[in-house]
C-alpha positions as CSV (number, residue, x, y, z in Angstrom):
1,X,0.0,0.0,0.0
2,X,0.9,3.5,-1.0
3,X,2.3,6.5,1.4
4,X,-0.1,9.0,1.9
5,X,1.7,12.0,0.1
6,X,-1.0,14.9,0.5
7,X,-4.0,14.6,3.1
8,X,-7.2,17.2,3.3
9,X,-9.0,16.9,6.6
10,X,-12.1,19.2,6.9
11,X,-10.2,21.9,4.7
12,X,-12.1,24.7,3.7
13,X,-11.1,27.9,1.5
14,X,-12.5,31.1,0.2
15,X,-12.3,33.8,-2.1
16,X,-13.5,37.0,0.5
17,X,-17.0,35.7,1.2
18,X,-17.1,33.1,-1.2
19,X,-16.3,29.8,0.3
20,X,-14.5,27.5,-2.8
21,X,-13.7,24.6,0.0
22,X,-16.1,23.3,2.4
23,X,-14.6,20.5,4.7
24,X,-13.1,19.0,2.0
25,X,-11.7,15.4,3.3
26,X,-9.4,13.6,0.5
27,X,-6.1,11.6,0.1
28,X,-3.2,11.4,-2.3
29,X,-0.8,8.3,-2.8
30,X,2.3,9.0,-3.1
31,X,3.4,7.9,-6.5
32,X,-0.2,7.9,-7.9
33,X,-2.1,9.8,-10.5
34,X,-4.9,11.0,-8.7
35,X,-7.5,13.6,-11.0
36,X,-9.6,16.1,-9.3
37,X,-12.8,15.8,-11.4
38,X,-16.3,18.0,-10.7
39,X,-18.1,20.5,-12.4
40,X,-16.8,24.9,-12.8
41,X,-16.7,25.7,-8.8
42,X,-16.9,22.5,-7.3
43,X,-12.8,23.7,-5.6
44,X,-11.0,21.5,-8.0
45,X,-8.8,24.5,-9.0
46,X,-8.6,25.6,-5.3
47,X,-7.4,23.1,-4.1
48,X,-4.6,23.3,-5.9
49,X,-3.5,26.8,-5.3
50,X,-4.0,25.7,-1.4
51,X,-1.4,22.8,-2.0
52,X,1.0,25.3,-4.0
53,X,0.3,27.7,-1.0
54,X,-0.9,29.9,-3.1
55,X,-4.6,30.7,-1.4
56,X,-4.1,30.0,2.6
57,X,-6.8,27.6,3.8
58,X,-9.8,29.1,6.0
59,X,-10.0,26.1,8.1
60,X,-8.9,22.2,8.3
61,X,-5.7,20.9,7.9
62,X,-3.6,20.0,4.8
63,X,-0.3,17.6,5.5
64,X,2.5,17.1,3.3
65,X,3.5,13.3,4.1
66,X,2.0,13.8,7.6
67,X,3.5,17.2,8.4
68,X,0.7,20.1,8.3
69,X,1.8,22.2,5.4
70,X,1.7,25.7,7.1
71,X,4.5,24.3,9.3
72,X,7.3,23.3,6.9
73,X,9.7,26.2,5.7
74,X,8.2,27.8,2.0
75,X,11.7,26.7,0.7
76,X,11.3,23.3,1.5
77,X,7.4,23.3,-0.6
78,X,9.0,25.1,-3.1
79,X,11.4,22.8,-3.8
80,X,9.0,19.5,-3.5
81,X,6.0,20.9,-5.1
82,X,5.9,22.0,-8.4
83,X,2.4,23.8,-9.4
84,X,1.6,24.4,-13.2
85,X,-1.5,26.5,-13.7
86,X,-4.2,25.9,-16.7
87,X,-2.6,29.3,-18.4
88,X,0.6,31.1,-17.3
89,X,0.7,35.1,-18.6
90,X,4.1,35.9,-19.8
91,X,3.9,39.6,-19.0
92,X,7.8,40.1,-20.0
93,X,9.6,38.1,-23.0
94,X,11.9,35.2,-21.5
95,X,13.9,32.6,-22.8
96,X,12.8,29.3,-22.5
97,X,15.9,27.8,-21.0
98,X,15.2,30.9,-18.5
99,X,11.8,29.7,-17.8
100,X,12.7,25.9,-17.0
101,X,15.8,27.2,-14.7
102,X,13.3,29.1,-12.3
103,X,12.4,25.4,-11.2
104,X,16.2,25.7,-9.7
105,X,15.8,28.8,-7.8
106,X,14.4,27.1,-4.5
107,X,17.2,24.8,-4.4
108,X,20.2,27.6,-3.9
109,X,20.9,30.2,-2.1
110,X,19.3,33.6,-2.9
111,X,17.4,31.7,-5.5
112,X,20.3,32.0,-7.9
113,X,19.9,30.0,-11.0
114,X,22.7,30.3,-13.2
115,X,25.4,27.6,-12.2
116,X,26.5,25.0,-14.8
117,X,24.8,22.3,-12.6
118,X,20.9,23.7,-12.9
119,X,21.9,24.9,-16.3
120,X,22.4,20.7,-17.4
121,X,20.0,20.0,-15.3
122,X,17.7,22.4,-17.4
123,X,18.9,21.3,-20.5
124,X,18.6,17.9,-19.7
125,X,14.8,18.4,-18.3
126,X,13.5,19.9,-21.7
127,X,15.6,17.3,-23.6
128,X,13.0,14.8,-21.9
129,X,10.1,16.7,-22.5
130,X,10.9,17.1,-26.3
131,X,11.5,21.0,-26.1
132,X,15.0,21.5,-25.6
133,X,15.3,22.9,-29.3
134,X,12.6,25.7,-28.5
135,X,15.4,26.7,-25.0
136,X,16.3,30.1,-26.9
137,X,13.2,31.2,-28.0
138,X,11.0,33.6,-26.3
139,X,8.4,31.5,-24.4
140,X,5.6,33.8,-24.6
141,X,5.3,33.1,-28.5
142,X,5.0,29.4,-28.0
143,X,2.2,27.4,-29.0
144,X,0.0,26.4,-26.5
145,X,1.5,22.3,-26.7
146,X,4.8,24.1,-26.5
147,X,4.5,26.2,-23.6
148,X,2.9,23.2,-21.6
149,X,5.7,21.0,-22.4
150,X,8.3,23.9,-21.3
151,X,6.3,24.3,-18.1
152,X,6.6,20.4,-17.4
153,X,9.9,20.7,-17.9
154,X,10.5,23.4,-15.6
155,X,8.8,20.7,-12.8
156,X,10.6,18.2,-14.1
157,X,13.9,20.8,-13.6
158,X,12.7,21.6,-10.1
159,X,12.8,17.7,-9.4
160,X,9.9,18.4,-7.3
161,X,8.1,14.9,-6.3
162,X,4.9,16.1,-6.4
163,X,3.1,17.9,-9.3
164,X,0.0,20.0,-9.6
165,X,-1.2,20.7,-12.7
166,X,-4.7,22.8,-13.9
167,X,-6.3,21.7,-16.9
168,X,-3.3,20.1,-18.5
169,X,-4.5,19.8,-22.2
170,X,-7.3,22.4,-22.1
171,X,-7.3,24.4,-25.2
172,X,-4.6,21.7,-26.7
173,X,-5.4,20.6,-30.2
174,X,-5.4,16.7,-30.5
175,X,-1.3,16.8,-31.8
176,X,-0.6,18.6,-28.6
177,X,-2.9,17.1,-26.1
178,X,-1.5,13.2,-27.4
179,X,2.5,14.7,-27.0
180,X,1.6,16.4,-23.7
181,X,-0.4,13.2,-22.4
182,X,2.7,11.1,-23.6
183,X,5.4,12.7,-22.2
184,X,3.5,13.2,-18.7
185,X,2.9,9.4,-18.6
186,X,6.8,9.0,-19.4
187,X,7.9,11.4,-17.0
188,X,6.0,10.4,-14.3
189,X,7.0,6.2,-14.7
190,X,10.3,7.4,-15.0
191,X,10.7,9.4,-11.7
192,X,7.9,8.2,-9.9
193,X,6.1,11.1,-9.2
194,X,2.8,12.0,-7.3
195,X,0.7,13.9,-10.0
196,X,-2.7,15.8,-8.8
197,X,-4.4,17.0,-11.7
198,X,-7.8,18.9,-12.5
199,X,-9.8,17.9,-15.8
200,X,-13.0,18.1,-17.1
201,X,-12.5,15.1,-19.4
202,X,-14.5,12.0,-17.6
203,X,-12.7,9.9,-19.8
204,X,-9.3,11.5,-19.6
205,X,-9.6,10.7,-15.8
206,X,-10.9,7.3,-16.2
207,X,-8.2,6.2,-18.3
208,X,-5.3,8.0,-17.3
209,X,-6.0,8.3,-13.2
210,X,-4.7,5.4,-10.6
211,X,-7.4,7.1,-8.2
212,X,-10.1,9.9,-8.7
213,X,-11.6,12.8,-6.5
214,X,-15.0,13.5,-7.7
215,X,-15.9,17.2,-6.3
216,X,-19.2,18.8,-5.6
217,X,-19.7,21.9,-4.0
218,X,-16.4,21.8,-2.5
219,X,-16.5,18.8,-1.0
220,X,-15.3,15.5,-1.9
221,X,-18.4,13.3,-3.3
222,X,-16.5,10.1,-4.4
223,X,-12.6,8.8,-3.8
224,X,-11.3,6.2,-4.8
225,X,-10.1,4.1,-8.1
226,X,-11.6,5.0,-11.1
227,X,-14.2,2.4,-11.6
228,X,-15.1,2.4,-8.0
229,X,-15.2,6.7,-8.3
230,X,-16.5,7.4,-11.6
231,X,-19.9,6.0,-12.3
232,X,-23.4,6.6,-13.3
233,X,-24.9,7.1,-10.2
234,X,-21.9,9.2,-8.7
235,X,-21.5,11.3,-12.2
236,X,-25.3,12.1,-12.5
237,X,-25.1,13.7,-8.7
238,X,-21.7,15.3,-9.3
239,X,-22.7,16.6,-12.9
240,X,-26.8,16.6,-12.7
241,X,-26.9,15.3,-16.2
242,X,-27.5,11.3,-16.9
243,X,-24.6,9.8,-18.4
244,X,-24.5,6.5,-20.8
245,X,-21.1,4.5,-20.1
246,X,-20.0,2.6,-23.2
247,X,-17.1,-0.1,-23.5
248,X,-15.2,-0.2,-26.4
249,X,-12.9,-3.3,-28.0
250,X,-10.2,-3.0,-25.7
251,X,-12.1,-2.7,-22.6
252,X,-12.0,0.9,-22.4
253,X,-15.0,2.9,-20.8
254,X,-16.4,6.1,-21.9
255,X,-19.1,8.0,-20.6
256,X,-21.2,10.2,-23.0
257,X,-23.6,12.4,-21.4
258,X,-27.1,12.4,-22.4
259,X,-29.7,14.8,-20.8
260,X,-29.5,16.8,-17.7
261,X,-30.8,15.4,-14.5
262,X,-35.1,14.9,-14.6
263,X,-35.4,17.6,-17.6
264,X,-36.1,16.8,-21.2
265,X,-35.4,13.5,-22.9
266,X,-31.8,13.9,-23.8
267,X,-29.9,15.1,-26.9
268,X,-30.3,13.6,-29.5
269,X,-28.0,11.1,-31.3
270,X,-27.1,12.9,-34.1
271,X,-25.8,15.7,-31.6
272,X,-23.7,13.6,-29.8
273,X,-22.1,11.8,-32.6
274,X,-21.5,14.7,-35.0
275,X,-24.2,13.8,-37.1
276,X,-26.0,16.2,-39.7
């Protein structure tokens, strides 16, 4: 049995009055793929930014490997956990190679980056994650495959053992989101890392997930393995919509949704399937 690498007990989080967590309870293995799943709202994204220290929690407690978070140094997080938002807004132009070595910084003093070391280890990072041609271009003119990859790299640089990342292959057209997807899965066998990540792809989560953390209204509604998590019954009350769950040839499920929860009989066929 698995480590626990990040625990939520009763943790709760707002935005001013807003409350985004509300006694959220959840684990994370270490070593797993664990996705965060739930509808816009439901604290996926803020739960996160609590884990990356970010947003500080309102209430609860949040360890790291059974140490509450607010307790170890910010130098010590900073090194171990490596948070990659959905989109990142390059407000100033910056070399790639620059980008990835600001996943050195916590590891020396005065968060100095530019030793021959973190430079390798850079180099060698985005070598991994397929970018290291793209290290002296300006990484605010990237595509949006690109800059992902770059980013993981930068994590990948920072050797950090546990990863957060926000809508991974949102926006990503299906060349991108298949390279991204492959050299996550490659990264993450390789160096055995604990990957948290928040999608609204059901079957992205399904098939790419160890474990799953179905969210509703900020509070965990299902945990567990993905066919134990992620079914009918726990989609329709996370979701309100009724879902269909196909199995294709090789096993694979896949959920399509059909009509929204006790309204209407359901789109039809020809509007799920791309039909005219």
């Amino acid at each position: 049995m698995m480590a626990i690498a990040l625990e939520a007990r009763a943790l709760s989080a707002a935005y001013g009055k807003t409350r985004a967590l509300d006694g959220l309870s959840a684990t994370v293995p270490g070593g797993a793929i664990v996705a965060l799943l739930g509808e816009n709202g439901s604290g996926k994204s803020t739960l996160l930014k609590v884990i990356a220290r970010i947003l500080p929690p309102a209430g609860g407690d949040l360890l790291l490997e059974g140490r509450p978070l607010s307790q170890i140094p910010r130098r010590e997080t900073a090194r171990r956990i490596a948070y990659v938002p959905q989109s990142a807004e390059l407000v100033f132009p910056i070399r790639s190679l620059d980008l990835v070595l600001q996943g050195r910084a916590p590891h020396n003093p005065g968060f100095s980056t530019d030793s021959p070391s973190d430079r390798a280890l850079a180099l060698e990072a985005m070598r991994s994650c397929d970018v290291e041609a793209l290290a002296s271009r300006d990484a605010s003119t990237l595509s949006g495959g690109e800059k992902r990859r770059v980013f993981l790299a930068r994590a990948l640089a920072q050797q950090a053992e546990i990863w957060l990342l926000d809508e991974p292959t949102s926006g990503l057209d299906p060349r991108h989101r298949l390279e991204f997807l492959e050299t996550l899965a490659r990264v993450h066998r390789e160096r055995l890392t604990t990957v948290l990540f928040v999608t609204h792809e059901i079957d992205l989560a399904a098939a790419l997930a160890d474990r799953v953390i179905l969210l509703k209204g900020g509070r965990a509604l299902a945990e567990g393995p993905a066919a134990e998590a992620i079914t009918a019954e726990t989609l329709a009350r996370a979701f309100e919509v009724e879902v269909r769950i196909e199995v294709d040839s090789t096993g694979q499920r896949h959920f399509v949704p059909v009509a929204p929860t006790g309204r209407g009989r359901g789109v039809p066929e020809r509007v799920l399937t791309g039909g005219g």
